[in-house]
C-alpha positions as CSV (number, residue, x, y, z in Angstrom):
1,X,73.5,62.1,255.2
2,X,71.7,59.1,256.5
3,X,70.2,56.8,253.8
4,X,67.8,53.7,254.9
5,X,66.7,51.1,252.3
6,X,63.7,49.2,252.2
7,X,62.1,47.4,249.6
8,X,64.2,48.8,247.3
9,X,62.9,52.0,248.1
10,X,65.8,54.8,249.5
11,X,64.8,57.6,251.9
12,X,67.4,60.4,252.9
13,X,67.6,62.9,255.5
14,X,69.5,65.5,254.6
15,X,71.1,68.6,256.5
16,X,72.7,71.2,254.7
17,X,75.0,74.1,256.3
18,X,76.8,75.9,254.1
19,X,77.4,73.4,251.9
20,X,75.5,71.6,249.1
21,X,74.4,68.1,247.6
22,X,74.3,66.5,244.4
23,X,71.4,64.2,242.7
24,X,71.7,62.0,240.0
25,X,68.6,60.2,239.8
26,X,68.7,56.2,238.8
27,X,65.2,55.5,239.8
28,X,62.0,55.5,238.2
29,X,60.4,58.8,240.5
30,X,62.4,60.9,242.5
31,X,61.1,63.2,245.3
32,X,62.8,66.3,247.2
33,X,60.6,68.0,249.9
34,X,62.3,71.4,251.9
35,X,61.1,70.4,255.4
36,X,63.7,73.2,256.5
37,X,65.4,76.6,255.5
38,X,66.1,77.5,251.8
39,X,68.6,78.2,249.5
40,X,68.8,77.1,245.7
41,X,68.3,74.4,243.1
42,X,70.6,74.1,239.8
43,X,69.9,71.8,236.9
44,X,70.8,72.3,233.3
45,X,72.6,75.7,233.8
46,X,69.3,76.9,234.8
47,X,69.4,78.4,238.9
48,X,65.9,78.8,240.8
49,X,65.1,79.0,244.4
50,X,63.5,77.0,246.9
51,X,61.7,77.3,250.2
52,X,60.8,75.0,253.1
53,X,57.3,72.8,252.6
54,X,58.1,73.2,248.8
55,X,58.4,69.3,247.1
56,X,60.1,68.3,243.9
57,X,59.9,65.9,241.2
58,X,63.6,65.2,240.0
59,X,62.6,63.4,236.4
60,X,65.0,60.0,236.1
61,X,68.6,60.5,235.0
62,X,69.0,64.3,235.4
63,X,71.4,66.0,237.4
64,X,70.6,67.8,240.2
65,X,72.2,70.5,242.8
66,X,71.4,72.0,246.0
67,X,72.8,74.9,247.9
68,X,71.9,76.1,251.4
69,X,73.2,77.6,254.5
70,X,70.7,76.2,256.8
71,X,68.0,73.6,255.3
72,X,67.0,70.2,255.6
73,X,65.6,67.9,252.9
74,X,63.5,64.9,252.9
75,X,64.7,62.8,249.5
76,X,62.1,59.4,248.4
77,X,63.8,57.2,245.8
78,X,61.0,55.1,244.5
79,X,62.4,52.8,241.7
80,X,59.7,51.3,238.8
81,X,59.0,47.9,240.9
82,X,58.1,49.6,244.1
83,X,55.3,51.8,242.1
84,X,54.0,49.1,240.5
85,X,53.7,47.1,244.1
86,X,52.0,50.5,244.4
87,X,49.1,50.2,242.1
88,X,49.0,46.3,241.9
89,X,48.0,46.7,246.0
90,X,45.6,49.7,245.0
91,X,42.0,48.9,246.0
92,X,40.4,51.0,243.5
93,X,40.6,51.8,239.8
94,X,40.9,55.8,240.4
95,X,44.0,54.9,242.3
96,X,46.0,52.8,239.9
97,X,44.7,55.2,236.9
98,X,46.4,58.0,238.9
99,X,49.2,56.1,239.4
100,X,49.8,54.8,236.1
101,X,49.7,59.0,234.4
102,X,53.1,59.4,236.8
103,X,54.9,57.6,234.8
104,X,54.2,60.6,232.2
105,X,54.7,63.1,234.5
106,X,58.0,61.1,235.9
107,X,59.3,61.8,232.0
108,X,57.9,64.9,231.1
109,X,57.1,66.9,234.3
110,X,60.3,69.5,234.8
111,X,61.5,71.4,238.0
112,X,61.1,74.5,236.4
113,X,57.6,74.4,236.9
114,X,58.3,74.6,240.5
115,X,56.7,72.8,243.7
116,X,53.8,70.4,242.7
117,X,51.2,71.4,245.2
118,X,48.7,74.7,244.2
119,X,46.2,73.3,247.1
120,X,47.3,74.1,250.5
121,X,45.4,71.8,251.9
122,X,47.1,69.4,249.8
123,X,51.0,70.8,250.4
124,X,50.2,70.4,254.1
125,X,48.9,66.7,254.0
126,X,52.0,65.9,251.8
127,X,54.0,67.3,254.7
128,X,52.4,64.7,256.9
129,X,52.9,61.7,255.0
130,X,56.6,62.3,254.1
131,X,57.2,63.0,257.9
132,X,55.9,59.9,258.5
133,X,57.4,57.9,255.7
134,X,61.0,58.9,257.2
135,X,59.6,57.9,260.7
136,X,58.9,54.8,259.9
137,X,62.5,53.9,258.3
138,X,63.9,55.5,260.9
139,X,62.1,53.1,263.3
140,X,63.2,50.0,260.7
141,X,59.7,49.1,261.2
142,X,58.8,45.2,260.2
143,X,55.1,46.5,259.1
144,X,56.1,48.2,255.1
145,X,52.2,48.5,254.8
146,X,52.5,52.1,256.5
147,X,55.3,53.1,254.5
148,X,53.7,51.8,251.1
149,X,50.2,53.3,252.0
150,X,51.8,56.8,253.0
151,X,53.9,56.8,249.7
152,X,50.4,55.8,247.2
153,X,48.7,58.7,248.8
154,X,51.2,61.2,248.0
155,X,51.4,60.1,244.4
156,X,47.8,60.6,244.5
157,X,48.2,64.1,245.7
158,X,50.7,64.9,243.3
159,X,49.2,63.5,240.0
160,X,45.7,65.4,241.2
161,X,47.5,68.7,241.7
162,X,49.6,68.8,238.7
163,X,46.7,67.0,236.3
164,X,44.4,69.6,238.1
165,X,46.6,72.9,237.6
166,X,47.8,74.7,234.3
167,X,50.9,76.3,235.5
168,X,53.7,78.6,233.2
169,X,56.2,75.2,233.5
170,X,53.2,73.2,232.4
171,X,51.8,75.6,229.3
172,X,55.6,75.2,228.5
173,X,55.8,71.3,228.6
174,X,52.2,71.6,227.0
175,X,52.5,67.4,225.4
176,X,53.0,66.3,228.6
177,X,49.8,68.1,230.2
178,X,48.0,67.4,226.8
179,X,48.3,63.8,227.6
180,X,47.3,63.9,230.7
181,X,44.3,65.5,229.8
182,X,43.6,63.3,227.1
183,X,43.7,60.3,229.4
184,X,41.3,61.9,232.2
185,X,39.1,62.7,229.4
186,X,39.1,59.0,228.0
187,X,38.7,57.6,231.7
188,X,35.7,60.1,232.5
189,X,34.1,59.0,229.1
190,X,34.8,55.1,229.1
191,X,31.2,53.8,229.3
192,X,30.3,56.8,226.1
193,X,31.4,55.2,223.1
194,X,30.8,58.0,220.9
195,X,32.6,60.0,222.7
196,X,35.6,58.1,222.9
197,X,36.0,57.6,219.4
198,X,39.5,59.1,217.9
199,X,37.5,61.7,215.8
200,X,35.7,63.2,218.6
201,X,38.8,63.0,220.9
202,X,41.2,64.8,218.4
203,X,37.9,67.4,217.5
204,X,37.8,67.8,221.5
205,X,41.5,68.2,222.0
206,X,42.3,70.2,218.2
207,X,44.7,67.5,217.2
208,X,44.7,65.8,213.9
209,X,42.7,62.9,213.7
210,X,45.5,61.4,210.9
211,X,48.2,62.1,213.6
212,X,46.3,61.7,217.3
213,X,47.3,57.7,216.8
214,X,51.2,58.4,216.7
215,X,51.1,61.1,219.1
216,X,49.3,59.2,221.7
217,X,51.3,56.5,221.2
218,X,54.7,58.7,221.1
219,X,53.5,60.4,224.7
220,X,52.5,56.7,226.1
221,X,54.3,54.5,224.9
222,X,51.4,52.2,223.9
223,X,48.8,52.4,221.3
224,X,45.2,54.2,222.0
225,X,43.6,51.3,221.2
226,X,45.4,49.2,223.2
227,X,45.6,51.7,226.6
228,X,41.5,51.7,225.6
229,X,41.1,47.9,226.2
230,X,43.8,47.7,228.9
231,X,41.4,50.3,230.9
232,X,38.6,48.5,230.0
233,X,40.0,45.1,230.9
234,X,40.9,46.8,234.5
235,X,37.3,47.9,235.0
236,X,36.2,44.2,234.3
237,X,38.6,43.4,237.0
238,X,37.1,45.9,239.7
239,X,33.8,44.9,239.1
240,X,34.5,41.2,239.4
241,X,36.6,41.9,242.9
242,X,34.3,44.3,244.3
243,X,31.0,43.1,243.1
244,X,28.2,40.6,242.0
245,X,27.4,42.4,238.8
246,X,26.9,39.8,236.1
247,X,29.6,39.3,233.6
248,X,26.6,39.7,230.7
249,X,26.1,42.9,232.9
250,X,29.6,44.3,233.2
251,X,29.9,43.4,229.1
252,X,27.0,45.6,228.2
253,X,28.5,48.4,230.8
254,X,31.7,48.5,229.3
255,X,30.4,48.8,225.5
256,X,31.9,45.1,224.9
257,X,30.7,42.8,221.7
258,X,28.8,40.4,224.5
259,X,29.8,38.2,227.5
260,X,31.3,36.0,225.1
261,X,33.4,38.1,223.6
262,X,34.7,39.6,227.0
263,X,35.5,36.3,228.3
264,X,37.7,35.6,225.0
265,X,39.5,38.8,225.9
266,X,39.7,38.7,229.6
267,X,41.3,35.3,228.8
268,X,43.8,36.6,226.3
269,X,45.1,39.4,228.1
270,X,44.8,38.2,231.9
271,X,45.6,34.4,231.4
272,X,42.6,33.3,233.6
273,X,38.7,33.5,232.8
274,X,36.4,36.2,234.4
275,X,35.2,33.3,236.6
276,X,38.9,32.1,237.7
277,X,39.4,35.7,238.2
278,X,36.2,36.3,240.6
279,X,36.8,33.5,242.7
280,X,40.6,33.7,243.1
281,X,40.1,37.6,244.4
282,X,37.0,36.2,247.0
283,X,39.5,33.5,248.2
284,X,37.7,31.0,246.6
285,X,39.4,27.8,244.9
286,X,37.6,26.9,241.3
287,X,35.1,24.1,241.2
């Protein structure tokens, strides 16, 4: 087994003949892709099989073994600061959005619902990128950009095919794909404020509108209306990074108060005015 480390981020090679290999996973998100052969997974006293350009999740802390005669595995390690690198070096909003819903599907998204990938397209792409991931620590390259691009793709792919698919393993784990659901929904919806409000969400998704606050905030980890103006807040930033839309403009987009009251909240939650934020992401210094 040869294991490289980079920015606290593990890759390893793995040949099996006749033999097997153990995983306990420490870090954050935890991938497994069959380049090679076949053979068996075990977790939980549960036994199912795999196949070569098959990839799986292995959900923090769990235990997991597998068996071949003749296979070879690709294994990424990612641990929680090298996502967030991730999706603070994302370039657009869809990107870090999809990055952020893996940390649900890290917690709640099971083997037993098999490989991620339902597109071929997709599974074959995935191929591609993990190849290259292990060529590039192979080569110890100096330039991580490759690696960390390569790597933010792939958890595109994956949170797109698994969001996008209603698999037995998922219809089982049915909170975890409710969520997700719940989220694309919220982001699809953001500039409709009806339609964002908790009574129409929990009408749309048949869940209590007494209990939709607790359960979002049991699947999340953070309340609804605070994910709601966290989004928000992260829209303000694209637009200010990416364009020369007026802040009275982007205000009035984003259903806030006025440009007043965005600018109190921009400055609350990001430490630095719309303004300071605008001209530190153009490279400008603050007259």
């Amino acid at each position: 087994m040869k294991v490289l480390s980079v920015e606290q981020i593990n890759v390893k090679e793995i040949k099996l003949d006749n033999e097997d290999v153990v995983f306990k996973t420490k870090d954050f998100l935890s991938l497994v892709y069959v380049l090679k052969g076949g053979g068996t997974l075990r977790y939980d006293e549960r036994s199912i099989t795999f196949r070569e350009v098959k990839l799986f999740i292995i959900p923090q802390h769990q235990l997991y073994q597998f068996k071949a005669e003749n296979a070879e595995l690709i294994a990424i390690e990612c641990p929680i600061e090298f996502i967030d690198r991730i999706r603070l070096e994302a370039d657009r909003i869809e990107s870090c959005e999809n990055l952020y819903k893996l940390q649900y599907i890290s917690n709640n998204y099971h083997a037993r619902a098999g490989c991620v990938f339902r597109n071929k397209n997709d599974e074959h792409f995935a191929e591609a990128l993990i190849v290259q991931v292990a060529r590039e620590y192979q080569n110890k390259t100096d330039d991580y950009l490759i690696i960390r691009n390569c790597i933010s793709i792939l958890l595109n792919l994956i949170a797109r095919n698994i969001i996008e698919s209603e698999t037995p393993g998922l219809k089982d784990n049915r909170k975890a794909f409710s969520i997700m659901k719940i989220i694309t929904y919220i982001q699809e919806h953001i500039k409709e404020k009806e339609k964002i409000r908790i009574q129409v969400i929990a009408d749309h998704f048949g869940i209590s509108k007494n209990y939709f606050g607790e359960y979002f905030k049991q699947q999340t980890g953070i309340s609804y209306q605070d994910y709601l103006l966290d989004y928000r807040l992260k829209l303000v930033e694209t637009y200010l990074r990416y364009s020369s839309v007026r802040l009275s403009e982007i205000a009035y987009e984003l259903q806030f108060s006025d440009e007043s009251h965005l600018s109190k909240l921009f400055k609350k939650h990001r430490n630095m005015t719309p303004k300071e934020f605008r001209n530190k992401a153009l490279g400008k210094a603050e007259k």
